[in-house]
C-alpha positions as CSV (number, residue, x, y, z in Angstrom):
1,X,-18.7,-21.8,-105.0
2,X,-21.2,-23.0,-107.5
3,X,-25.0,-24.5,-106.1
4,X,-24.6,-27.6,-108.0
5,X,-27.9,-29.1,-106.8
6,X,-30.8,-27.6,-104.1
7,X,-33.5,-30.0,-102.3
8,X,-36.6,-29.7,-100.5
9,X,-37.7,-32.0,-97.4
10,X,-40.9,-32.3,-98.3
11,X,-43.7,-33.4,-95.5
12,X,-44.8,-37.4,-95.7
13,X,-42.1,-38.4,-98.1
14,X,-38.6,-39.4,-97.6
15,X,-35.5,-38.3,-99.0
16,X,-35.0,-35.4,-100.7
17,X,-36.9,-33.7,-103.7
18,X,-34.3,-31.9,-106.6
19,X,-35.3,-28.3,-106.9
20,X,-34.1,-25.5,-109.6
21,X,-35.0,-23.0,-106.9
22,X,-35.6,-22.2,-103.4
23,X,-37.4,-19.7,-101.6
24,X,-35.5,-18.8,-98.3
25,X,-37.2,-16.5,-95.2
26,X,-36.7,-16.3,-91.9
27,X,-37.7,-19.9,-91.2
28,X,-35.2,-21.1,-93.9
29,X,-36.1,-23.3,-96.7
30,X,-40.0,-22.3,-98.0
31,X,-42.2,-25.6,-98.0
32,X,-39.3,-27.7,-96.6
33,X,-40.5,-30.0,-92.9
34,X,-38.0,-28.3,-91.3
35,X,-38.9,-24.6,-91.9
36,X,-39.5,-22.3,-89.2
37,X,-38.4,-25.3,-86.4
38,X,-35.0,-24.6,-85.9
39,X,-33.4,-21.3,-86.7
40,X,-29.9,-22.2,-86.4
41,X,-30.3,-25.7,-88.2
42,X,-32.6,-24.2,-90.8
43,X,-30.4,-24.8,-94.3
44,X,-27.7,-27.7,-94.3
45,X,-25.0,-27.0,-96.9
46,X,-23.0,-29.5,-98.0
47,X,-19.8,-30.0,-100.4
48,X,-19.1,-32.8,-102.8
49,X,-16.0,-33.6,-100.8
50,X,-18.6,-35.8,-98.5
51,X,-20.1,-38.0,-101.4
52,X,-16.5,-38.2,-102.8
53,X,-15.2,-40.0,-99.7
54,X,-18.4,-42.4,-99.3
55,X,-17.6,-43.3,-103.1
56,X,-14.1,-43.7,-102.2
57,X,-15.2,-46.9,-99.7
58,X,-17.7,-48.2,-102.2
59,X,-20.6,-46.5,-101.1
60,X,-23.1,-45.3,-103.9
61,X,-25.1,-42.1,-102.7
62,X,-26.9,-40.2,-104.8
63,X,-26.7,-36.4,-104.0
64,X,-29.5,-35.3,-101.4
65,X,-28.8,-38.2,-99.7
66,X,-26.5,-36.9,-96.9
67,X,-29.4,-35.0,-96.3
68,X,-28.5,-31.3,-97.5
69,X,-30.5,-28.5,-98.7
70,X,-27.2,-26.7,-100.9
71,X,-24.9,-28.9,-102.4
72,X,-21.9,-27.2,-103.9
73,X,-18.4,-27.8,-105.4
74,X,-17.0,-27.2,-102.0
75,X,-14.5,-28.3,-98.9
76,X,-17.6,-27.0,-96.1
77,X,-14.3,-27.9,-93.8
78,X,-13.1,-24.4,-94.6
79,X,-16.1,-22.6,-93.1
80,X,-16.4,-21.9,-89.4
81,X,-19.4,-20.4,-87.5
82,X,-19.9,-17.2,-87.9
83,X,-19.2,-17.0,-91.5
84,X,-20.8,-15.7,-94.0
85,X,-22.6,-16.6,-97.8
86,X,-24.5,-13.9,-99.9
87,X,-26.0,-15.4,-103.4
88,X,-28.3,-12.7,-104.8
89,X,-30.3,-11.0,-102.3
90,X,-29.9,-14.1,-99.7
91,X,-27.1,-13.8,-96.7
92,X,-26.6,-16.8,-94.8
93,X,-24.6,-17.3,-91.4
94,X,-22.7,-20.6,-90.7
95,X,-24.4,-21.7,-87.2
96,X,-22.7,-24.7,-86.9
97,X,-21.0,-27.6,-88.0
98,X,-22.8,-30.5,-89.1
99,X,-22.6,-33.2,-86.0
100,X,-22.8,-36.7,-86.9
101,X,-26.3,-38.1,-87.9
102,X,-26.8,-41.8,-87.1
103,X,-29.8,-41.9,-89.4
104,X,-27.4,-41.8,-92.7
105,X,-26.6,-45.6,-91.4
106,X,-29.9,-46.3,-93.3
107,X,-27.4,-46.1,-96.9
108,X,-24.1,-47.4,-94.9
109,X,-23.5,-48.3,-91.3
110,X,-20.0,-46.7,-92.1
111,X,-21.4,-43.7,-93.3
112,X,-22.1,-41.4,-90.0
113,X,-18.4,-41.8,-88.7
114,X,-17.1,-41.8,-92.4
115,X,-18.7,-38.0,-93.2
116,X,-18.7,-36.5,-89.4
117,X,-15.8,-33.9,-90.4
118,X,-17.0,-33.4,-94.3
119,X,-20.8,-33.4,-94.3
120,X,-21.3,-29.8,-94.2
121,X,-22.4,-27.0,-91.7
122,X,-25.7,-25.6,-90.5
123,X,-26.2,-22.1,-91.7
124,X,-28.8,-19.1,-90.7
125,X,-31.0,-16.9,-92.6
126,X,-30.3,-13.6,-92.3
127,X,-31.4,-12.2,-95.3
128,X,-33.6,-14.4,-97.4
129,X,-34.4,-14.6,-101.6
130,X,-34.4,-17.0,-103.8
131,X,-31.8,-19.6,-104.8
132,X,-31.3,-21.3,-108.0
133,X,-28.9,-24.0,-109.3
134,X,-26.1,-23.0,-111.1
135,X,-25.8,-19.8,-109.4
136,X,-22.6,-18.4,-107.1
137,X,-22.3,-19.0,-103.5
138,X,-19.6,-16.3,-101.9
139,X,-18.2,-16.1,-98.5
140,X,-19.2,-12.3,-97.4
141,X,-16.1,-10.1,-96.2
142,X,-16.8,-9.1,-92.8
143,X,-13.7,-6.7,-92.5
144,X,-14.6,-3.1,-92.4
């Protein structure tokens, strides 16, 4: 899967700011409010899939809006905890799925019940690097 667009959550502003790269450690996302707070909820990746089905009911979100660090090309539905995503030198671990977030009724009152099952999972740093747009996302065979 292709990173399509990265984002920062950068302290005192809202929203998301568009990055070309990220820096990932331990913490998760370098510079982002959230790094170092949660280890399990560090990154949030996110497929298209959840922006297609807000269009779909005539709701206009522009991407970084659902909230996500990663957005890729992507059914995140097909990922289960415990999977795994190199890119580079970073490995990443699917913690969890995504629960509903009340605080995306700020775009749509619709929108938290419309994207609980497509919004995207939480994922883990195991290994961290530097991510850049355009680069490939793979799920890590854990056979063997």
């Amino acid at each position: 899967m292709e990173i399509l667009r990265l984002f920062l959550a950068e302290e005192e502003k809202e929203g998301r700011t568009p990055c070309e790269k990220l820096m990932i450690d331990e913490g998760g996302v370098v510079g982002d409010k959230f790094h170092g707070k949660k280890p399990d909820r560090s990154i949030l990746l996110t497929g298209t899939i959840a922006y297609e089905m807000a269009k779909e009911e005539g709701i206009d979100l522009e991407a970084g809006d659902l909230g996500e660090n990663i957005l890729v090309e992507f059914d995140t539905r097909a990922l289960e905890p415990g999977d795994r995503l190199s890119c580079g030198d970073v490995l990443l671990e699917v913690s969890r799925l995504c629960p509903i977030c009340n605080h995306l009724a700020i775009h749509d009152p619709r929108l938290p019940q419309l994207v609980k099952e497509t919004r995207g999972v939480y994922l883990r740093v195991i290994r961290g690097g530097v991510l850049r747009t355009g680069e490939r996302i793979s799920p890590e065979d854990q056979k063997g």
